[in-house]
C-alpha positions in Angstrom: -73.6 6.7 -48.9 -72.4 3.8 -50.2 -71.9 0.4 -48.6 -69.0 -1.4 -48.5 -68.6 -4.6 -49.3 -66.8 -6.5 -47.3 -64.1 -9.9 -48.9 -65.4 -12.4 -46.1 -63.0 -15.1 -47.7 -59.8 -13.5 -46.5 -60.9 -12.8 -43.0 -62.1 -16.9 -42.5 -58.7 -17.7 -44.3 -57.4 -15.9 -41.3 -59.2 -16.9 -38.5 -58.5 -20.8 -39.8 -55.1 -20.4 -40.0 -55.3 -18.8 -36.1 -57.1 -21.6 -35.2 -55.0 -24.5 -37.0 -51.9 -22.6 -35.3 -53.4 -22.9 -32.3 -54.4 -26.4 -32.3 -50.6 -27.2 -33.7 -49.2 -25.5 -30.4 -51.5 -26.7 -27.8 -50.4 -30.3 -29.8 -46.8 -29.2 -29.1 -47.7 -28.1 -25.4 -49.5 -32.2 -24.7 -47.0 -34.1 -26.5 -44.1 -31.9 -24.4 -46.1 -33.1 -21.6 -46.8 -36.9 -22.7 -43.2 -37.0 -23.5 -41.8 -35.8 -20.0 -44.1 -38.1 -18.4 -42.5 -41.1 -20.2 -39.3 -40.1 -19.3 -39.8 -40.1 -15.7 -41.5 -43.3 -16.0 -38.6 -44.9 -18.1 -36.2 -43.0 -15.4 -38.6 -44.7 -12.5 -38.9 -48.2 -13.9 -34.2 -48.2 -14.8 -34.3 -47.2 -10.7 -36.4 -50.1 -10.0 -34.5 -52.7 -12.0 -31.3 -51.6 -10.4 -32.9 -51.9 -6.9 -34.1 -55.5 -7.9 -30.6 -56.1 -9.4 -28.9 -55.6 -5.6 -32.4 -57.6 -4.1 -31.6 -60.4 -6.5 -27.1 -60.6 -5.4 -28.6 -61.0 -1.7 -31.0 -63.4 -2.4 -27.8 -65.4 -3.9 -26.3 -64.8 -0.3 -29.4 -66.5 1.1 -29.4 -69.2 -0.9 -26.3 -70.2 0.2 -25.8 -68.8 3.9 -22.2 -70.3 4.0 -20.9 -67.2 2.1 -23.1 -64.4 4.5 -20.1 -64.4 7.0 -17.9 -63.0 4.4 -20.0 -59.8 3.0 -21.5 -59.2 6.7 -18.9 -60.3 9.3 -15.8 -59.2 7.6 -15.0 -63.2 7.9 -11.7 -63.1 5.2 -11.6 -65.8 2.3 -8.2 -66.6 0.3 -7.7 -67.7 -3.3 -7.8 -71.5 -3.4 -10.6 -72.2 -0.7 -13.0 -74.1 -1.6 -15.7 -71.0 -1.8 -13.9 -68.3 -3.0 -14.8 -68.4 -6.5 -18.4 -68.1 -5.4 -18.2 -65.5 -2.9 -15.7 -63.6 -4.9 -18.7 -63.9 -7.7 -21.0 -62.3 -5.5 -18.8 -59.7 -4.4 -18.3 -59.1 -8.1 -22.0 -58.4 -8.4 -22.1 -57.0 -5.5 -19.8 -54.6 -6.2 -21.5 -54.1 -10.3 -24.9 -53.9 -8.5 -23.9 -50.6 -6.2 -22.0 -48.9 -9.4 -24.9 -49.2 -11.6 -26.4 -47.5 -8.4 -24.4 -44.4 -7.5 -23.8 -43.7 -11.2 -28.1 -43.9 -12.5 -28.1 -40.6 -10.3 -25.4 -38.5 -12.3 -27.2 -39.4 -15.5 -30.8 -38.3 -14.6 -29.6 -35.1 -12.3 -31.3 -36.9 -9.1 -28.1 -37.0 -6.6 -30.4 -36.0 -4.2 -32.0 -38.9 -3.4 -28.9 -41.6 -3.5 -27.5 -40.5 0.4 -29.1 -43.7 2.0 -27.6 -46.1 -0.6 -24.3 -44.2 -0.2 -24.5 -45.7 3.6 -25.4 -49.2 2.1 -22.4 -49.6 0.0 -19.9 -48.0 2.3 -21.3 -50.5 4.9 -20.9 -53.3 2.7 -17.3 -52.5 2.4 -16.5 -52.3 5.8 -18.3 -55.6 6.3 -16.2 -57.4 3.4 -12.7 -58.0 3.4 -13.3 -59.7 -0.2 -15.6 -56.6 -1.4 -12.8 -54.2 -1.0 -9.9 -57.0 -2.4 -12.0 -57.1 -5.7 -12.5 -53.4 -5.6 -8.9 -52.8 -5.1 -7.3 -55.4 -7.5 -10.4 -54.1 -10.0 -10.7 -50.3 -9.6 -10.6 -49.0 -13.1 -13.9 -51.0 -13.9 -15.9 -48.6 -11.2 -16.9 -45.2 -10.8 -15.6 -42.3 -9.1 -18.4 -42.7 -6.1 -18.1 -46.4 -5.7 -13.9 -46.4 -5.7 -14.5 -43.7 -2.3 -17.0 -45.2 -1.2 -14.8 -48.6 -1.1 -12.1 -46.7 0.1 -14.0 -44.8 2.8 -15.8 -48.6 3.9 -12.4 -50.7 3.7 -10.9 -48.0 6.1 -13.4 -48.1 8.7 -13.4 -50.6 12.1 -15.9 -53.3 12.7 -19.0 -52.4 14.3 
């Protein structure tokens, strides 16, 4: 009976290149993950500046609470008073603020959660006779959601 010899150097040449394969997918597998995770926080931290973006147009309305009547009382404002070009610049951000809004959702496949703002900007448009005037005279420059939306909210009665 003769023993055989067994070629060791092969068989580790194997196993290492089992293990390095290994080690190279379960790489792939955390840097999948570390990756999805810094898309959702990129996604989280766009909502939030948006969010701030609409904070930050009211807080211009309560600086100067001569314009509030005319984005929540549906007070009307014509070309040539002495505060239009104000209010009609914060019904222009207004109006930017919302359609950076409805639209972040169609990029990141999140309509779900955008219902509640949809009330917020159709409100904002029934409450603004100067809203849906710059809306009107400047639809092409807004979505889809935001031109119904305006539409829907110009249409509706006063509370």
């Amino acid at each position: 009976m003769t023993k055989k010899e067994i070629d060791w150097f092969p068989r580790l040449t194997s196993i290492a290149s089992l293990l390095v394969s290994a080690v190279g997918l379960g790489s792939i597998v955390i840097g999948y993950g570390a990756l999805k995770q810094a898309d959702e926080s990129s996604r989280v931290t766009a909502y939030r500046q948006l969010v701030s973006q609409i904070a930050d147009v009211d807080r211009v309305i309560v600086e100067h609470p001569s314009m509030r009547p005319y984005f929540r009382d549906r007070k009307l404002i014509a070309p040539g008073d002495k505060d239009y070009d104000l209010a009609a610049g914060i019904a222009e951000l207004r109006i930017d603020s919302f359609d950076a809004l409805l639209r972040f959702p169609h990029f990141l496949g999140a309509e779900s959660g955008i219902r509640g703002w949809q009330n917020t900007v159709r409100d904002a448009f029934r409450d603004s006779p100067l809203m849906c005037e710059i809306a009107t005279t400047y639809k092409s420059n807004y979505g889809t959601d935001t031109n119904s939306l305006a539409t829907e909210g110009c249409s509706m009665p006063a509370r």
